[in-house]
N, CA, C and O atoms as a Maestro MAE file, in Angstrom:
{
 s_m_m2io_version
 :::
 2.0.0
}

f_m_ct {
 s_m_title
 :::
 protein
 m_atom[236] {
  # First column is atom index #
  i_m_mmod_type
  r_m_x_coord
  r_m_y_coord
  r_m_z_coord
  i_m_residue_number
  s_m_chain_name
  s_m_pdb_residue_name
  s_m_pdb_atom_name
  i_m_atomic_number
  :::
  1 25 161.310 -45.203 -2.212 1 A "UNK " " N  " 7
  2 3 160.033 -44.912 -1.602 1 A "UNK " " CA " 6
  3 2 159.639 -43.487 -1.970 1 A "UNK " " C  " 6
  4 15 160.344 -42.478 -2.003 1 A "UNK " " O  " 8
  5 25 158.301 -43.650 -2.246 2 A "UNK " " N  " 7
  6 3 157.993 -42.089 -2.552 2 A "UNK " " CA " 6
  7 2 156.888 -41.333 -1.571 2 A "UNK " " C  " 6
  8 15 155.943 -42.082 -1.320 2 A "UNK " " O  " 8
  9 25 156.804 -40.222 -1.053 3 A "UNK " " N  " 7
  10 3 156.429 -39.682 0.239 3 A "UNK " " CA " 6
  11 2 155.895 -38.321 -0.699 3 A "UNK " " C  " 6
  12 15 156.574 -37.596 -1.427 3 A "UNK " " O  " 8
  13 25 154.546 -38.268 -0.420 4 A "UNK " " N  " 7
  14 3 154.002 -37.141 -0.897 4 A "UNK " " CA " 6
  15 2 153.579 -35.889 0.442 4 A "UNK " " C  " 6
  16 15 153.334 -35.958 1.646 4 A "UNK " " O  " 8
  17 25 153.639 -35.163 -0.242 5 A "UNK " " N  " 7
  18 3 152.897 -33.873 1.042 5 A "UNK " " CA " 6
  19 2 152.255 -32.986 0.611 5 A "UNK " " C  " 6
  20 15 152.965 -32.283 -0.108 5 A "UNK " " O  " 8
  21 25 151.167 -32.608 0.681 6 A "UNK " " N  " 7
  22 3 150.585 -31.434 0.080 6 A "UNK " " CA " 6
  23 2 149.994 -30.219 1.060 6 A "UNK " " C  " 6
  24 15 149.235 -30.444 2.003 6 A "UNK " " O  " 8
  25 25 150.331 -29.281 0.791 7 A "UNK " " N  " 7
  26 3 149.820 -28.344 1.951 7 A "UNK " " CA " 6
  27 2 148.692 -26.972 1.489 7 A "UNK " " C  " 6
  28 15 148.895 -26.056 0.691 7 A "UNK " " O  " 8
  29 25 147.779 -27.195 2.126 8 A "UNK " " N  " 7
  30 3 146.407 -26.852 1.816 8 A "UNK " " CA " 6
  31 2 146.872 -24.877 1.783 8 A "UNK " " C  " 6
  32 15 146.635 -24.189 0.790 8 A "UNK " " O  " 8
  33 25 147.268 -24.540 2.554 9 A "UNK " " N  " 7
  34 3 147.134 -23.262 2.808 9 A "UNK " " CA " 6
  35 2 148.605 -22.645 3.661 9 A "UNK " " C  " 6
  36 15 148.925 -22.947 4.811 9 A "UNK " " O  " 8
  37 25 149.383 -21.679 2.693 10 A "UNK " " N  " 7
  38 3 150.338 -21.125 3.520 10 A "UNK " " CA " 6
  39 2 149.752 -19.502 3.610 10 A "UNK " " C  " 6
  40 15 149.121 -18.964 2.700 10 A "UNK " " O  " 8
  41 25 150.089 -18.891 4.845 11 A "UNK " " N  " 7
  42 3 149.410 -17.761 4.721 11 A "UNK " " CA " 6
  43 2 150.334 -17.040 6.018 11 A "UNK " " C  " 6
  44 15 151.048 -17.652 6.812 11 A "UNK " " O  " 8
  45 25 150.132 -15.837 5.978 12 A "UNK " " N  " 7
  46 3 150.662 -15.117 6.757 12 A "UNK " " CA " 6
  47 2 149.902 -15.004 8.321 12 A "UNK " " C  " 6
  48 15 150.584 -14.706 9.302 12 A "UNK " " O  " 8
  49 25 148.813 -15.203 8.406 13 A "UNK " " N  " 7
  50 3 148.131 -15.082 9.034 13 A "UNK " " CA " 6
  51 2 146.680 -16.108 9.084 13 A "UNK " " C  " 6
  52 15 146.140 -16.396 8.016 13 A "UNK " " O  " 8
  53 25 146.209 -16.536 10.183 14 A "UNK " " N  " 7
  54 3 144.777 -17.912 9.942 14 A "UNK " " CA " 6
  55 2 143.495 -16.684 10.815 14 A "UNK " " C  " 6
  56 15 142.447 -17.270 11.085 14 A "UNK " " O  " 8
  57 25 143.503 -15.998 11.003 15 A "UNK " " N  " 7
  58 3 142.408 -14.929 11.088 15 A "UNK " " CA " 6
  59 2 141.317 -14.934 10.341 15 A "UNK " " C  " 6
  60 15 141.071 -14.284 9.325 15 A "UNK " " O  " 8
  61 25 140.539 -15.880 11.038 16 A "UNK " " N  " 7
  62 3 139.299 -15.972 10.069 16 A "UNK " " CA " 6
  63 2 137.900 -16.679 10.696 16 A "UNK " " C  " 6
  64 15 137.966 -17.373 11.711 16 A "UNK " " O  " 8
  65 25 136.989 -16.503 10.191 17 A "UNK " " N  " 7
  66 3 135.593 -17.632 11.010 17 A "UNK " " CA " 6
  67 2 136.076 -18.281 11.136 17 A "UNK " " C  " 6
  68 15 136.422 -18.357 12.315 17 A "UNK " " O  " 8
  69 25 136.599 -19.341 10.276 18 A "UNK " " N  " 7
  70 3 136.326 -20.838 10.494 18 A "UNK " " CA " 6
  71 2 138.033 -21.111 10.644 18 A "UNK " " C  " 6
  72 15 139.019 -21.154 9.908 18 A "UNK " " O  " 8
  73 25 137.617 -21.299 12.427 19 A "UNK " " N  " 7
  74 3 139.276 -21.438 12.642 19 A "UNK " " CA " 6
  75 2 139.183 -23.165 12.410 19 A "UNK " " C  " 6
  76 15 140.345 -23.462 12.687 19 A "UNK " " O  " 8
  77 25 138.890 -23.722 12.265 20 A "UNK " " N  " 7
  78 3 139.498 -24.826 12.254 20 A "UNK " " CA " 6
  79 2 140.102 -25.281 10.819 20 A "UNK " " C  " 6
  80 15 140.259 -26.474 10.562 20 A "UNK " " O  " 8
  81 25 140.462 -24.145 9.808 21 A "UNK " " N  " 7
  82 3 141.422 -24.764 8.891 21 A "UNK " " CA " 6
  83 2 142.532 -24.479 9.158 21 A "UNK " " C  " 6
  84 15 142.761 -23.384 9.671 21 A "UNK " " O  " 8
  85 25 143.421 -25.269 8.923 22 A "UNK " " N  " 7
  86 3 144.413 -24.829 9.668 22 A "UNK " " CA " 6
  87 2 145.812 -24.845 8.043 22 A "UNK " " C  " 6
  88 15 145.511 -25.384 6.979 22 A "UNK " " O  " 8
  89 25 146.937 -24.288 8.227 23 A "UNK " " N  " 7
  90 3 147.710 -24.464 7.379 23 A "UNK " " CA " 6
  91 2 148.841 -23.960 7.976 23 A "UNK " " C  " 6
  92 15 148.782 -24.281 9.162 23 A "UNK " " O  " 8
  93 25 149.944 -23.268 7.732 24 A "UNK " " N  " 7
  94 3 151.491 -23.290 7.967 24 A "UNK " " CA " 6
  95 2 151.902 -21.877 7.305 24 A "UNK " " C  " 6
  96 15 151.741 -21.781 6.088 24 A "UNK " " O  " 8
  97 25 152.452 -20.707 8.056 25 A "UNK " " N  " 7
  98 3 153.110 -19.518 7.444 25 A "UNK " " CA " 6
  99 2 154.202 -20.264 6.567 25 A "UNK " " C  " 6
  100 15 154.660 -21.406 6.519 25 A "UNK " " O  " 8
  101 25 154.451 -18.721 5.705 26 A "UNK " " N  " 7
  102 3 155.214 -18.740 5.163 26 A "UNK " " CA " 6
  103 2 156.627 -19.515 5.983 26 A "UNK " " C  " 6
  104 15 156.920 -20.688 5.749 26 A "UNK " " O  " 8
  105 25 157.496 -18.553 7.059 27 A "UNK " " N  " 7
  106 3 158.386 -18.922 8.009 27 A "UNK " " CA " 6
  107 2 158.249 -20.506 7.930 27 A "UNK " " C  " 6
  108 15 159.034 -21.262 7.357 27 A "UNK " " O  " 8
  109 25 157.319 -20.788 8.486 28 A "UNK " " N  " 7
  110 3 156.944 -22.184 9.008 28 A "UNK " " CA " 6
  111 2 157.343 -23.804 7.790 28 A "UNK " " C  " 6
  112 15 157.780 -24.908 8.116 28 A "UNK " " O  " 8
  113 25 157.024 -23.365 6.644 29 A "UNK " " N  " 7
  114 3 156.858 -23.774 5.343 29 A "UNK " " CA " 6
  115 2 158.041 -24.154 5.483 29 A "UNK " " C  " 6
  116 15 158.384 -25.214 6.006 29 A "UNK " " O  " 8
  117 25 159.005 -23.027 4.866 30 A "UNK " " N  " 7
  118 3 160.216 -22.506 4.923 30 A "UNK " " CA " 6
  119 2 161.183 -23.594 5.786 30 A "UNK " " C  " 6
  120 15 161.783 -24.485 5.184 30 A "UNK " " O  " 8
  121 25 161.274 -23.444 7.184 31 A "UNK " " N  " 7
  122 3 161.841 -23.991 8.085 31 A "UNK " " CA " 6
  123 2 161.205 -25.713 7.754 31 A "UNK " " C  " 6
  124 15 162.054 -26.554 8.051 31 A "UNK " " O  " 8
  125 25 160.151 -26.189 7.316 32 A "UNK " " N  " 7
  126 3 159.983 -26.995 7.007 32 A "UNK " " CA " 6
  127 2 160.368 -28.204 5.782 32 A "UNK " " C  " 6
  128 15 160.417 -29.414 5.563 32 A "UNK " " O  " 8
  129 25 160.524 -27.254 5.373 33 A "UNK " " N  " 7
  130 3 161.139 -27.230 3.583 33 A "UNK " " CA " 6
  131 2 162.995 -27.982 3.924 33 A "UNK " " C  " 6
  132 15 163.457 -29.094 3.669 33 A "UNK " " O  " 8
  133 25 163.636 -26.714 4.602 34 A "UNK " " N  " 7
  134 3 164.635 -26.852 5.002 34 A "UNK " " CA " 6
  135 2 165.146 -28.448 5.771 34 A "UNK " " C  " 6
  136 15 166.243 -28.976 5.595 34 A "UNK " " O  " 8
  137 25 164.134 -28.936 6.550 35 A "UNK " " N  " 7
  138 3 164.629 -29.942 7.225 35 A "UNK " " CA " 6
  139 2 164.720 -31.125 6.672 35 A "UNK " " C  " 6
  140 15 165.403 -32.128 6.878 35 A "UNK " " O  " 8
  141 25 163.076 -30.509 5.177 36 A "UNK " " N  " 7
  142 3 163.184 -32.487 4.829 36 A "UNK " " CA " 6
  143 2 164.172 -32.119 3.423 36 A "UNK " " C  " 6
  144 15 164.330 -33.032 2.613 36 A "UNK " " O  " 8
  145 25 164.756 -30.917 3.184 37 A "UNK " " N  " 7
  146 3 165.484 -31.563 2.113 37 A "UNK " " CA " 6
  147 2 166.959 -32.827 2.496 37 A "UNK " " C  " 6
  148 15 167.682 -33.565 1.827 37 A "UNK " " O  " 8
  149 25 166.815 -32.531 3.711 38 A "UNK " " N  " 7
  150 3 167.659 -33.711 4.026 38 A "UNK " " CA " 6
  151 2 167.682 -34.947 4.272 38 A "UNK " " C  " 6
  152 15 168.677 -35.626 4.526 38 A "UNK " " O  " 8
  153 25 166.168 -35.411 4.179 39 A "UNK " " N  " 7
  154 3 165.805 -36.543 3.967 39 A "UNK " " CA " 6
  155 2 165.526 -37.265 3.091 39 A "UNK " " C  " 6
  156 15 165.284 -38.468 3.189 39 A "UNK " " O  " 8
  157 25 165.527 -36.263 1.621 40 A "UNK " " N  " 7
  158 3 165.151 -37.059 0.375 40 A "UNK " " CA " 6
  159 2 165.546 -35.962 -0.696 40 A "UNK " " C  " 6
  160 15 166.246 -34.971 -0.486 40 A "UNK " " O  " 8
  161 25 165.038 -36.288 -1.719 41 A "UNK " " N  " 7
  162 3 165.383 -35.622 -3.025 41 A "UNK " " CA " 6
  163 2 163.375 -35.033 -3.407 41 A "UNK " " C  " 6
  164 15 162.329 -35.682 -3.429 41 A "UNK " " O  " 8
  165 25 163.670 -33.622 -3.628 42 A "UNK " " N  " 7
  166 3 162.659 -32.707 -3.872 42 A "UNK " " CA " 6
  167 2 162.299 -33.236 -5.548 42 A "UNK " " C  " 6
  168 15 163.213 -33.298 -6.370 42 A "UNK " " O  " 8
  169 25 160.957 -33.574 -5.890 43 A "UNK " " N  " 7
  170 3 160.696 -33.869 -7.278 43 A "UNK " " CA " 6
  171 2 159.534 -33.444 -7.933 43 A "UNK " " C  " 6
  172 15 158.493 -34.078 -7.766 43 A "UNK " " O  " 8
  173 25 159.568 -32.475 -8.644 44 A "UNK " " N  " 7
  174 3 158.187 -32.058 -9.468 44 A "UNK " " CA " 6
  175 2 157.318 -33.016 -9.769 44 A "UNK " " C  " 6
  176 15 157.775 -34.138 -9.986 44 A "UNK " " O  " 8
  177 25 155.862 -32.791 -9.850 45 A "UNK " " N  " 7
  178 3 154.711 -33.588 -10.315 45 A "UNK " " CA " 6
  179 2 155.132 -34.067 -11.464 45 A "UNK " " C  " 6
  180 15 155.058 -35.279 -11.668 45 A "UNK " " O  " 8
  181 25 155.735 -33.059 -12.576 46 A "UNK " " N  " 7
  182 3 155.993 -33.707 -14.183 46 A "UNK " " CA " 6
  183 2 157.015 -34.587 -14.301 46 A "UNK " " C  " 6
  184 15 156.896 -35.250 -15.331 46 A "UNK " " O  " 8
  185 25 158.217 -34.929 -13.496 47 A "UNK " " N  " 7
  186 3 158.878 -36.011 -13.018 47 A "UNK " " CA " 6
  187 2 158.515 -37.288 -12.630 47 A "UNK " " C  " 6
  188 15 158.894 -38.370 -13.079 47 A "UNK " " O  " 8
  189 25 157.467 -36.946 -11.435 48 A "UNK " " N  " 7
  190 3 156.595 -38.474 -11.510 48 A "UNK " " CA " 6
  191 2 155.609 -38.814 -12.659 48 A "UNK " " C  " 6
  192 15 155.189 -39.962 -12.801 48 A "UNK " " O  " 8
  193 25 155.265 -37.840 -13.438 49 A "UNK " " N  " 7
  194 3 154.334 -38.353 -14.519 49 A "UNK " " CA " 6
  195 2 155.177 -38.797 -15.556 49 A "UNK " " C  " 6
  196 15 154.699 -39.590 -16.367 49 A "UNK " " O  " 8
  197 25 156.727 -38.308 -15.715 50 A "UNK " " N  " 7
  198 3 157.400 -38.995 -17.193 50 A "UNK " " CA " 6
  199 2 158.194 -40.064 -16.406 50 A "UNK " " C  " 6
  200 15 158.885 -40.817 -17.092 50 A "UNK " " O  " 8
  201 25 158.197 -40.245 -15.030 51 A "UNK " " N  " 7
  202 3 159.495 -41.242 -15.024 51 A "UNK " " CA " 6
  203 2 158.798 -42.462 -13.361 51 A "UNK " " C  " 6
  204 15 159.288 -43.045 -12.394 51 A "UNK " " O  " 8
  205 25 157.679 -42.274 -13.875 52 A "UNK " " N  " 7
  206 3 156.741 -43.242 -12.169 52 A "UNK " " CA " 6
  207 2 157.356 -44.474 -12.297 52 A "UNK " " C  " 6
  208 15 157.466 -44.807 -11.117 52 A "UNK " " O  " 8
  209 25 157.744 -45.209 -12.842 53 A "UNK " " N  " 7
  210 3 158.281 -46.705 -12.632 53 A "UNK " " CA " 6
  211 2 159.507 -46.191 -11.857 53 A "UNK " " C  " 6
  212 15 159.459 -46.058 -10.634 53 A "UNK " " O  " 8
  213 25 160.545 -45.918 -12.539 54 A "UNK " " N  " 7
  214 3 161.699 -45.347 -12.063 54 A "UNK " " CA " 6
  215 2 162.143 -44.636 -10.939 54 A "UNK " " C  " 6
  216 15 163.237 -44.663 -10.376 54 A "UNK " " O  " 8
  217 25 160.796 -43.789 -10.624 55 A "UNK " " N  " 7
  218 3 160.768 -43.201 -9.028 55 A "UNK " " CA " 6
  219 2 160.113 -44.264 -8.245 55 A "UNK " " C  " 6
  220 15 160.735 -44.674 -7.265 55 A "UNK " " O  " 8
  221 25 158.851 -44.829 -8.537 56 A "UNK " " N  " 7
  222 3 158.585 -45.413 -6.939 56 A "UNK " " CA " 6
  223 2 159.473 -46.758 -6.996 56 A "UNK " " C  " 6
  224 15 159.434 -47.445 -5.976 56 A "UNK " " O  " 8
  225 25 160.239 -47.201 -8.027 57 A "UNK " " N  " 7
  226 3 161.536 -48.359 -7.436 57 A "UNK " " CA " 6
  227 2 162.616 -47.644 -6.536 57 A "UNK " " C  " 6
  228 15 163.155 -48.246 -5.608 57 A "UNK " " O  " 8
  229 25 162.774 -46.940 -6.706 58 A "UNK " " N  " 7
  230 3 164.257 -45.893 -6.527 58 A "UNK " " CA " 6
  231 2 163.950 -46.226 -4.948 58 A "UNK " " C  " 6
  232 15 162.846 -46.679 -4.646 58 A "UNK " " O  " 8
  233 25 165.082 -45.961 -3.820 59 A "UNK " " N  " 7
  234 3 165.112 -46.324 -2.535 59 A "UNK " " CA " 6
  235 2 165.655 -44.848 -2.242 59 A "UNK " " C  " 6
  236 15 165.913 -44.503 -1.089 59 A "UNK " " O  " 8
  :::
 }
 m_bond[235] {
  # First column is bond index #
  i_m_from
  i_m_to
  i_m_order
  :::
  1 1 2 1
  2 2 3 1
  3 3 4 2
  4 3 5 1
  5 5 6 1
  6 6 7 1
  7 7 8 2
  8 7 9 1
  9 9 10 1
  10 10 11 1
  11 11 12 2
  12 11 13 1
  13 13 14 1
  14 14 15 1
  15 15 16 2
  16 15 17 1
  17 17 18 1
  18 18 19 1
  19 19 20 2
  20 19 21 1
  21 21 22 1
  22 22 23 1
  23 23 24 2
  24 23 25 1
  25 25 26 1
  26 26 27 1
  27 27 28 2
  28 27 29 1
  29 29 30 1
  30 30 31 1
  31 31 32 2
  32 31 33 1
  33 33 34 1
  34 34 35 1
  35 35 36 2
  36 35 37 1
  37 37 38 1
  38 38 39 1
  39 39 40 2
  40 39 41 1
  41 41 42 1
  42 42 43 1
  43 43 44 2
  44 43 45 1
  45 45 46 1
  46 46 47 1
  47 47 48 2
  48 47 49 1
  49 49 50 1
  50 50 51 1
  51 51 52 2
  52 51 53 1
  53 53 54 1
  54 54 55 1
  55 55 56 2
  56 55 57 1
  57 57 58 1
  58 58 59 1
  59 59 60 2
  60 59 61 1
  61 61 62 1
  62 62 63 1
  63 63 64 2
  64 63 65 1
  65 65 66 1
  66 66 67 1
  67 67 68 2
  68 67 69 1
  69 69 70 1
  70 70 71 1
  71 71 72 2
  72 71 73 1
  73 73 74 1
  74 74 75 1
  75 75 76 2
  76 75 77 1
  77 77 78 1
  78 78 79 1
  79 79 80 2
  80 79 81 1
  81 81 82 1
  82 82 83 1
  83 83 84 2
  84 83 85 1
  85 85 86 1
  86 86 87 1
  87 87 88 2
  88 87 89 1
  89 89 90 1
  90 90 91 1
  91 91 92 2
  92 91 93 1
  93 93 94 1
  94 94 95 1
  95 95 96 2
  96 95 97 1
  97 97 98 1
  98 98 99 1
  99 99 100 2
  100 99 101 1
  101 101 102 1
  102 102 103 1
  103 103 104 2
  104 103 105 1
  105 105 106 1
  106 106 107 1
  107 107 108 2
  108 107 109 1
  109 109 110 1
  110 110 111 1
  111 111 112 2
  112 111 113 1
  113 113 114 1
  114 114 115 1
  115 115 116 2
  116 115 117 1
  117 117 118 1
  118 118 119 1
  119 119 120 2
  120 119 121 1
  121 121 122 1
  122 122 123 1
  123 123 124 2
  124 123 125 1
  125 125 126 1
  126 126 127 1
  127 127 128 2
  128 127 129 1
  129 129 130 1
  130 130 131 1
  131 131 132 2
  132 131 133 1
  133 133 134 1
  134 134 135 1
  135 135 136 2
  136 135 137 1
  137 137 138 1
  138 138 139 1
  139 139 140 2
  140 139 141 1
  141 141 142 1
  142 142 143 1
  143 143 144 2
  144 143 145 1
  145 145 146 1
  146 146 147 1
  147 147 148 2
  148 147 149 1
  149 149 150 1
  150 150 151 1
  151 151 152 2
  152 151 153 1
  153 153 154 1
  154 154 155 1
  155 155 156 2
  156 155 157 1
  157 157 158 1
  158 158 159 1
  159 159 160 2
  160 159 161 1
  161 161 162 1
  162 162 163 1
  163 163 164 2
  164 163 165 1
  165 165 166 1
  166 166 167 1
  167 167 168 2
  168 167 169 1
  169 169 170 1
  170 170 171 1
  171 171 172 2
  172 171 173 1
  173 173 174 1
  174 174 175 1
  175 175 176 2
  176 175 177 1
  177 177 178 1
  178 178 179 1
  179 179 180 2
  180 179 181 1
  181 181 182 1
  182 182 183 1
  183 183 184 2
  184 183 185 1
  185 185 186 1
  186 186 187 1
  187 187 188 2
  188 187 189 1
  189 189 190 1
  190 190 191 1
  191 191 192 2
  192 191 193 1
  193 193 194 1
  194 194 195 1
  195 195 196 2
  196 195 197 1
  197 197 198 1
  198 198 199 1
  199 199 200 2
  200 199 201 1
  201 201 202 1
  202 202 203 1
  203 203 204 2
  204 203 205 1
  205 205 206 1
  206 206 207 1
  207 207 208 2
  208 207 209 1
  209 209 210 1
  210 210 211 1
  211 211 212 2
  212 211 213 1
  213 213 214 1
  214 214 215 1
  215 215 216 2
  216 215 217 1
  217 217 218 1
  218 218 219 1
  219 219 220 2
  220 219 221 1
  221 221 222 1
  222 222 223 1
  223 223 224 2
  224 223 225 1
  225 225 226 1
  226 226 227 1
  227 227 228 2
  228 227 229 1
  229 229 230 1
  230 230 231 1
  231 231 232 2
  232 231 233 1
  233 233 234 1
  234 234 235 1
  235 235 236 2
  :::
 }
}
């Protein structure tokens, strides 16, 4: 199974007009990063572009 995530904005700080964008500090990222490497295997974009059959079979 393949599980994408993309995250719009890491920043040190969301201080700005338009609070409603929202995104994730650095720290936050980080500690985030940390938890799901234990749920799967981390894979570059150019990985799924040379090997997409092979990843979205893979379990």
């Amino acid at each position: 199974m393949l599980t994408v995530s993309n995250y719009h904005y890491i920043r040190e700080d969301f201080k700005t007009k338009y609070p409603s964008i929202f995104g994730v500090t650095p720290l936050a990222f980080k500690k985030q990063l940390l938890l799901l490497q234990n749920q799967g295997e981390f894979i570059a974009s150019k990985d799924l572009l040379d090997n997409a059959e092979q990843i979205l079979s893979s379990k």
